[in-house]
N, C-alpha and C positions, 0 to 999 in steps of 0.2 A: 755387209755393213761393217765398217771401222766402229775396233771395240777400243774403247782409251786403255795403252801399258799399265796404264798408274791404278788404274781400278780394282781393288784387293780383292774382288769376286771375282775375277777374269779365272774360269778353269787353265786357259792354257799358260798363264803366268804363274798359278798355283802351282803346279805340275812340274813346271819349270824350277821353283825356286824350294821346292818340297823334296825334290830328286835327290834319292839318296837319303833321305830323313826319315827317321822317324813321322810318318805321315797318319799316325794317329795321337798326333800331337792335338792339342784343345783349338792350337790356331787354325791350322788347316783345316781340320772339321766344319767349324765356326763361319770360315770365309766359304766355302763349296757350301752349304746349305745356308746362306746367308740369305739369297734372293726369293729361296723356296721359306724361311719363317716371316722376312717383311710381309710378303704376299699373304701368307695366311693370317698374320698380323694384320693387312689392311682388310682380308675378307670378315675376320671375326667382328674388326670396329663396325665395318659395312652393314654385317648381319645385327649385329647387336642394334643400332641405329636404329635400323627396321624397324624392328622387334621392340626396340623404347618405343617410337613412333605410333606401333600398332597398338600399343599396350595403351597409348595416351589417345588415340581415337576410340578405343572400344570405352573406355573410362570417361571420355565425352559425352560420345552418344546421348541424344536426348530420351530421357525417361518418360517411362510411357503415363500419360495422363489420364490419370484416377479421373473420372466423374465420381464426384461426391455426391449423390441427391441432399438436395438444402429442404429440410421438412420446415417450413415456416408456421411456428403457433399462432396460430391467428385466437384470439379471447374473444369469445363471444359472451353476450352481456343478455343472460338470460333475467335479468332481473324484470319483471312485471312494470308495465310502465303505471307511471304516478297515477293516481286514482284524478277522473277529468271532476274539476271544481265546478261545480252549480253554482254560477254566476245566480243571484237573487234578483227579482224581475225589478224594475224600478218602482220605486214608492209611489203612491198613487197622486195625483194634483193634489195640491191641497184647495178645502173646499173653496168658492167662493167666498169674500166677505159678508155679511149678512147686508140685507138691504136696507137702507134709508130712508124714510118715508118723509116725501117730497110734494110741491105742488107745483102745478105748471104755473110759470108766467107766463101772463097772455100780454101783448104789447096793447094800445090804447086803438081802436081804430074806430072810422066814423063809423055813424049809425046810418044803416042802411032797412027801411021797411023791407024790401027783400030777403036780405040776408035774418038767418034767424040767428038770435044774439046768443052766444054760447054765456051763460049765469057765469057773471062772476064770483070769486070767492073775497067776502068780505075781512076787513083788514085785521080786523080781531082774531080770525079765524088762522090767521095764516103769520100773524104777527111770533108764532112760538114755532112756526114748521119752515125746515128748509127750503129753500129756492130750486128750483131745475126748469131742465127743459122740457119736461112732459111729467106725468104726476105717475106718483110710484109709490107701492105700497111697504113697508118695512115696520123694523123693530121698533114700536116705539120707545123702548129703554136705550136702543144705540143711540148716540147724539154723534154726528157726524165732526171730524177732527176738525180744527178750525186753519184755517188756509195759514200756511206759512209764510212772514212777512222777512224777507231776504233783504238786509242792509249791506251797507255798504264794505264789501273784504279790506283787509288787512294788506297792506303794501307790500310785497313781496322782497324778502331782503336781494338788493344785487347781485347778481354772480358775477366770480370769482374767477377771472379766466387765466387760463394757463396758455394758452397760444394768442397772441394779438399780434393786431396789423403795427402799430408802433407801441415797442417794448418800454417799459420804465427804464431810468436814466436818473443818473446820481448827479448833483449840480455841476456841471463840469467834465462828464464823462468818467470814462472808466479810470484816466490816468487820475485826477482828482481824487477818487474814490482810491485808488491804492494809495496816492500820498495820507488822505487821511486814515485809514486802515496804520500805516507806518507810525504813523506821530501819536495817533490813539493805544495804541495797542499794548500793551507792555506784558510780558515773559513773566508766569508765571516761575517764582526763585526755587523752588521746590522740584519743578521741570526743569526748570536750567542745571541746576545740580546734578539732577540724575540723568541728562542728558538726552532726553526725551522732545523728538521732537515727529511733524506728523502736518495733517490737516484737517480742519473742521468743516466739513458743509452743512450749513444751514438754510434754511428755507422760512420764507418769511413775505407779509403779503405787504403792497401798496397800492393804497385805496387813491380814491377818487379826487383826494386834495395831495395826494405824495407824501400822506404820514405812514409809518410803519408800523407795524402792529403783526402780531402772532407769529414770532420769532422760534425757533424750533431747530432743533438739532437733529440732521438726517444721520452722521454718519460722523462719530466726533474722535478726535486721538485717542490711539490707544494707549489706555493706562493714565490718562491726562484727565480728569473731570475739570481743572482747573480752566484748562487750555479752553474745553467749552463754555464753562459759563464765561471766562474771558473776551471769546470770541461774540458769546452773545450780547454781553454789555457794548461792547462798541457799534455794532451793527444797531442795538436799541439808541444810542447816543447820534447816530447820523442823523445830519439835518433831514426838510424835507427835500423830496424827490421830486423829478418831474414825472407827472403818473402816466399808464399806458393810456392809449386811445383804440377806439375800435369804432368803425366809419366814422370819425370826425368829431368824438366826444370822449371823457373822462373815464375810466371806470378800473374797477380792483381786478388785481392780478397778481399770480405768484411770482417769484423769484428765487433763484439757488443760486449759493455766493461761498465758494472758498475761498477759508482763510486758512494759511500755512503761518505755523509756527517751526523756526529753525534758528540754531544756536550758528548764530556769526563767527 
């Protein structure tokens, strides 16, 4: 194998150019043991290499796993249970009312020589003692309640419906209804100032001719008491209404109506 001239380890170029020299000069030395320190130079990296390597696998290794036993307290509830309640047996009927002492009505029938006439009771006799239908013996100090005479009830006020087949209606519709709302309304000065503004809902009923009645504030601006009763006077100031129906008649119904007040 061809060695390159130029290669400053070549022994037989050394040898050559040493001849004659001082050949325990630093240089010469240096170049003749040159390829014998690289080499142990790369064996040492090599081994070290290893040997990191080994060092980082045994320092991996998975550690060996502990079983813990897990002792779980379990609290047991040695408390006596409640003492069981004695229900108390039910209360006894109450008694009977005492008896009434009664006399049979016998209805009028013909006289028959056959039949034997049961005696009747004469009118004197019977004129102070209740009536029945068979004759019974009782208190004669209870006097029997006197029949209750049931006239005629009291008319039941309307109801009030909150869902109907056709809803109330402002003359004119809704856009009517905001014009008037506009032109009625006026800004509290004391809100306007402080720049408050917001909406009122109120809730308010219309009866059976479209008048309004029982005007009521659900939910009114904040910090504005004015803005509400504002709001309520103009809603009490609308004409009448046309009222809801329900299968084809008149009748009261609620309605919820915001009003906004806001600074232009």
């Amino acid at each position: 194998m061809l060695q390159n001239w130029n290669d400053v380890t070549l022994d037989s170029r050394n040898d050559l150019v040493f001849e004659g020299r001082n050949q325990e000069y630093g240089a010469f030395e240096l170049r003749r043991n040159y390829n014998k320190r690289v080499t142990f130079i790369i064996g040492g990296m090599i081994v070290f290499s290893l040997a990191l390597m080994g060092v980082k696998k045994f320092m991996d290794r998975p550690a060996d796993e502990e079983v813990v036993e897990k002792i779980v307290n379990t609290q047991i509830d040695l408390t006596p249970p409640p003492p069981i309640e004695e229900i108390p047996p039910p209360p006894p009927p109450p008694p009977p009312p005492p008896m009434v002492e009664m006399v049979k009505f016998v209805p009028p029938v013909i006289k028959d020589d056959a039949v034997e006439e049961e005696p009747q009771k004469l009118q004197e006799e019977v004129k102070e003692t209740n009536v029945g239908v068979k004759d019974q013996e009782g208190d004669k100090d209870i006097v029997a309640p006197p029949t209750e005479i049931k006239g005629p009830t009291e008319a039941a006020a309307p109801e009030i419906f909150t869902i109907v087949e056709e809803q109330a209606e402002f003359p004119g519709g809704i856009a009517e209804m905001s014009k008037f709302i506009r032109e009625k309304l006026q800004y509290p000065a004391m809100a306007r100032e402080a720049g408050i503004s917001g909406k009122c809902f109120l809730k308010f009923v219309v009866n059976e001719n479209g008048d309004i009645s029982n005007v009521e504030v659900l939910k009114g601006v904040p910090g504005c008491s004015d803005c509400d009763k504002e709001a309520m006077r103009v809603v009490k100031s609308m004409p009448k209404w046309k009222a809801a129906k329900m299968t084809g008649r008149s009748v009261k119904c609620y309605f919820n109506l915001p009003i906004s007040f806001k600074i232009q």
